[in-house]
C-alpha positions in Angstrom: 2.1 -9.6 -11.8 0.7 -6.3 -12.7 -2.0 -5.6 -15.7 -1.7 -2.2 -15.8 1.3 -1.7 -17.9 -0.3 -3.9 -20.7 -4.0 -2.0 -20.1 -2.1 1.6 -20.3 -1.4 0.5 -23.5 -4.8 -0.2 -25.1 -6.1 2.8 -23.2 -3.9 5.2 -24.5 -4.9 4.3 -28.5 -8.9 3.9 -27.7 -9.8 6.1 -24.7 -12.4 7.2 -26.0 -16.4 7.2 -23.9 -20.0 8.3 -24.4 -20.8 10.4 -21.0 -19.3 8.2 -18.6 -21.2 6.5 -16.2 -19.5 4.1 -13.5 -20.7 1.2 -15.6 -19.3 2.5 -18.4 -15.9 2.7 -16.9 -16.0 -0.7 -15.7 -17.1 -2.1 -19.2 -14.9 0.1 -21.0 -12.0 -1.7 -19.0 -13.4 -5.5 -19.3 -13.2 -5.3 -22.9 -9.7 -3.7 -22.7 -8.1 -6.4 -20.4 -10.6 -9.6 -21.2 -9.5 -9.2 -24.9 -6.1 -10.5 -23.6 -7.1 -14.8 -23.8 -4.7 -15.8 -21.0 -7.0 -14.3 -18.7 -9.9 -15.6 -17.3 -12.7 -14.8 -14.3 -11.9 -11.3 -14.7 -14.3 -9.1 -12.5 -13.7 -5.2 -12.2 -15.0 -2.7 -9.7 -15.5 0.4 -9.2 -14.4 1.2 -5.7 -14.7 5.0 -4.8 -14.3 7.9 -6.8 -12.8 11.5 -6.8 -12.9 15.1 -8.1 -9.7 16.6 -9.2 -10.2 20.6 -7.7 -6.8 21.5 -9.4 -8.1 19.9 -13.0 -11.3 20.5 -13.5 -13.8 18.5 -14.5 -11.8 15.3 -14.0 -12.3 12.3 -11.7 -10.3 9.8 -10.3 -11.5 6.3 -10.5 -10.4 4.0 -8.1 -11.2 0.4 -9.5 -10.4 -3.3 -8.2 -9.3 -6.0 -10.5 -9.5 -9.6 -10.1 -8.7 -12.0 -12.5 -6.6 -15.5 -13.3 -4.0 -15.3 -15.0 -2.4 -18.2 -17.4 1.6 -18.1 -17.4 3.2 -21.2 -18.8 1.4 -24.2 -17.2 0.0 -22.2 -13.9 -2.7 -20.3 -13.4 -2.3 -17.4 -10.5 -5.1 -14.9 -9.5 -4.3 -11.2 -9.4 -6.1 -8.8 -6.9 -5.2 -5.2 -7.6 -5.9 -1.8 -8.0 -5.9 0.8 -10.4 -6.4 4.3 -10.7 -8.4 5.7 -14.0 -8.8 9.2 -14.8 -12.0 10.7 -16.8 -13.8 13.8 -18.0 -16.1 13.8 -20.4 -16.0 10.5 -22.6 -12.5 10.5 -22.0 -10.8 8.2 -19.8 -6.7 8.0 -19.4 -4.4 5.5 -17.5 -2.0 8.9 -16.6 -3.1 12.6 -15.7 -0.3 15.0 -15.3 -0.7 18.9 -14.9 1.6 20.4 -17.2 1.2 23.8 -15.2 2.6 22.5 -12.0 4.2 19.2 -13.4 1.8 16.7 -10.4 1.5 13.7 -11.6 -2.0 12.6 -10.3 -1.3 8.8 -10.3 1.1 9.5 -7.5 -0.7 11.8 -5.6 -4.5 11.1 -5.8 -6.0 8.2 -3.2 -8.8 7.8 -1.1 -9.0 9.8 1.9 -7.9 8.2 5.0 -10.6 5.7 6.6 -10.6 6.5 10.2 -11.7 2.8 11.1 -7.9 2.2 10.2 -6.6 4.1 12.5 -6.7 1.1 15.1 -5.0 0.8 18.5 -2.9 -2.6 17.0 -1.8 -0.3 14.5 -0.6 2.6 16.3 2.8 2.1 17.2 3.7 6.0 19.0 2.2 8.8 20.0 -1.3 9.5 21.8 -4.5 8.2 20.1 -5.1 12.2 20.2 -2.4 13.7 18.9 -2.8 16.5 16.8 -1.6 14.9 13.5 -2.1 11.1 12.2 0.5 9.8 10.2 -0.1 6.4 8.3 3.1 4.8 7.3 2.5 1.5 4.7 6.5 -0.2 4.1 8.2 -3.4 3.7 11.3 -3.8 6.1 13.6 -4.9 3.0 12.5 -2.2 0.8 15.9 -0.1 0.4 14.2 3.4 0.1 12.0 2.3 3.3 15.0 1.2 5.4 16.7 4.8 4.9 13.5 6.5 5.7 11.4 4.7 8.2 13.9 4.5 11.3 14.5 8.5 10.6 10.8 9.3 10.7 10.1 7.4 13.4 12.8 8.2 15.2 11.8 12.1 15.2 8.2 12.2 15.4 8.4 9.2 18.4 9.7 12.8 20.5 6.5 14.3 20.2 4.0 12.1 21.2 1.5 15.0 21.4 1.6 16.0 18.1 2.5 13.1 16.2 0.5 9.4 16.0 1.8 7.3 14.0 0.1 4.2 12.5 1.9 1.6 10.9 0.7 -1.0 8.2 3.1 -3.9 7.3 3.4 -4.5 3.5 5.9 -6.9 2.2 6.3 -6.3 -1.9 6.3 -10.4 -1.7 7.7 -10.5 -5.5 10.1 -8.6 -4.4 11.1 -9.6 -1.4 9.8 -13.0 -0.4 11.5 -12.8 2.9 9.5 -9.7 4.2 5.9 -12.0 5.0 8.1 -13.9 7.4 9.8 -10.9 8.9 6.4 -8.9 9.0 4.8 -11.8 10.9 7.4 -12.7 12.9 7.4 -8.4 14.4 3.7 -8.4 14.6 4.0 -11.6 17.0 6.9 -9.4 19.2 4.4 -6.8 19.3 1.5 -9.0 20.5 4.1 -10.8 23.0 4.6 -6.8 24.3 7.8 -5.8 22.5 7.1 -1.6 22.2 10.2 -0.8 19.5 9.3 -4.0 17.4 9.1 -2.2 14.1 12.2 -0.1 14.5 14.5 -3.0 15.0 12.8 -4.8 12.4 14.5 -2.4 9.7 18.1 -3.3 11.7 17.6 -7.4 10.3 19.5 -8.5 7.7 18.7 -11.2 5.9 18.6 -11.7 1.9 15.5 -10.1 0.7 15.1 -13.4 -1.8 15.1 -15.8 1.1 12.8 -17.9 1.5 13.6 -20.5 4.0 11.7 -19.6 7.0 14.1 -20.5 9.7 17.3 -18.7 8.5 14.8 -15.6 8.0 13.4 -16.3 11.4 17.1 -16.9 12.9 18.2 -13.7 11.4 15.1 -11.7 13.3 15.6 -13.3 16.3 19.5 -12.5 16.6 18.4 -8.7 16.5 15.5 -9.1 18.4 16.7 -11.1 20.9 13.7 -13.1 21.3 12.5 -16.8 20.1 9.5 -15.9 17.8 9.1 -19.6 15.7 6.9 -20.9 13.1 3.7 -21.4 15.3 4.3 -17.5 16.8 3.7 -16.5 13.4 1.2 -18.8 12.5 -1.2 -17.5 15.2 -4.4 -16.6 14.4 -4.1 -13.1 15.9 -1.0 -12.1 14.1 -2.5 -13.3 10.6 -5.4 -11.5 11.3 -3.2 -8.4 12.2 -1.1 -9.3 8.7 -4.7 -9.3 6.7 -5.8 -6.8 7.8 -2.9 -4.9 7.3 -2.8 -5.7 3.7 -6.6 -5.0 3.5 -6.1 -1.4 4.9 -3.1 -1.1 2.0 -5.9 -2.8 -0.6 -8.7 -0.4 0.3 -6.2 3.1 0.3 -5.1 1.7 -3.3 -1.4 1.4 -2.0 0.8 -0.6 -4.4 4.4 0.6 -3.4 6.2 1.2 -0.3 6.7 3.8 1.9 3.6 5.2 1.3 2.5 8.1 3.8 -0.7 9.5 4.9 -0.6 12.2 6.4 -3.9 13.7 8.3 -6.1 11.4 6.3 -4.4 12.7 2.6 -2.0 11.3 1.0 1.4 12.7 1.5 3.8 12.1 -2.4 6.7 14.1 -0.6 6.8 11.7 3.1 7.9 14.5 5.0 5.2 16.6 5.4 5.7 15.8 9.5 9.1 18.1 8.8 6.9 20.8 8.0 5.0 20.6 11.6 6.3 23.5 13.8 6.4 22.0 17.2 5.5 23.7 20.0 
């Protein structure tokens, strides 16, 4: 469940702030969202901020929000992101350059941290390579399943000038069946399985599935292996799955693929194309 349809809303009809300081934004947004009395616990953040060169005097505000969340008779807690925009004492849910037609809520994130660029995650190429390419995707995701295999499969070639790092993100609302494929490819890949996340995009199973053995009977008729329940219930591949959802977290990645490339983020996904290689 996402808040930020609902907050755009309220924002759009009273954006309106006295010099903004970072407590300000994050006030400014409790009242928005708390006014809403299904919601409870809510705490907000502010987790990084950034100028805009091409608008200026803008920021970006990257914020975390945490709440619970009454629907019918349940209770669920939310932990997500959100991008805010403000200049002045005006803050807005959207920023688009009407010069060059950018919409900033697609292409503005935190730079790269370079503490994720681990070796776990880095699934070709040499650790020096001249470029770093972080890939985030879920392996029933349609647009990732056309574009994945194809990236990988070129920039794989040149190991020199291409490392690639790859974050497992199953969109689990969507596609309940992509935890237990994720988990089941991080355990091939700690059992020494080198192509792991290219065959993964080559399973099919229904992305709504939720019985773990037919999901993990479909991997392992691709794979060819005999990954089971307690494979992916070791403790090193859920730390490997946390983490990789806390790497996604941190870069304020909410859809799939997302693509850094060189530490920025990279809205087109084929800036690799653009590399002339020597």
């Amino acid at each position: 469940m996402s808040l930020m349809p609902k907050l755009s809303s309220i924002l759009l009809l009273s954006a309106s702030l006295m010099a903004a300081t970072d407590a300000d934004v994050v006030s400014f947004l409790k009242k928005g969202i708390g006014n809403n009395p299904n919601i409870s616990n809510l705490k907000i953040d502010v987790s990084g901020k950034k100028n805009l060169p091409a608008m200026s005097g803008w920021q970006a505000y990257f914020v975390t929000i945490e709440a619970d969340v009454k629907q019918g008779g349940d209770i669920r807690h939310i932990n997500q992101n959100g991008t805010y925009f403000v200049s002045g004492n005006i803050l807005a849910p959207e920023l688009v350059n009407l010069k060059t037609g950018e919409r900033y809520n697609d292409s503005v994130a935190p730079d790269f941290n370079d503490a994720f660029y681990t070796k776990s995650n880095r699934i070709s190429g040499e650790a020096n390579a001249t470029y770093k390419v972080a890939i985030f995707s879920d392996p029933l995701c349609p647009f990732c399943r056309r574009y994945v295999p194809e990236a990988l499969s070129y920039m794989t070639k040149y190991p020199k000038t291409f490392a690639v790092y790859y974050y497992h993100l199953p969109l689990t609302s969507l596609h309940p069946a992509a935890v237990t494929l994720t988990k089941a490819a991080i355990a091939a890949e700690q059992n020494g399985m080198d192509d792991a996340v290219l065959k993964l995009y080559k399973v099919e199973v229904n992305a709504n599935e939720k019985d773990e053995q037919k999901i993990l009977s479909a991997f392992n008729k691709t794979f060819g292996t005999k990954i089971d329940s307690d494979d992916i219930r070791r403790s090193s591949v859920v730390k490997q799955f946390e983490f990789d959802q806390k790497v996604s977290q941190s870069m304020m990645v909410a859809g799939t693929p997302t693509v850094f490339f060189n530490g920025k983020k990279d809205p087109s996904k084929n800036k690799y194309k653009d590399v002339k290689i020597k």
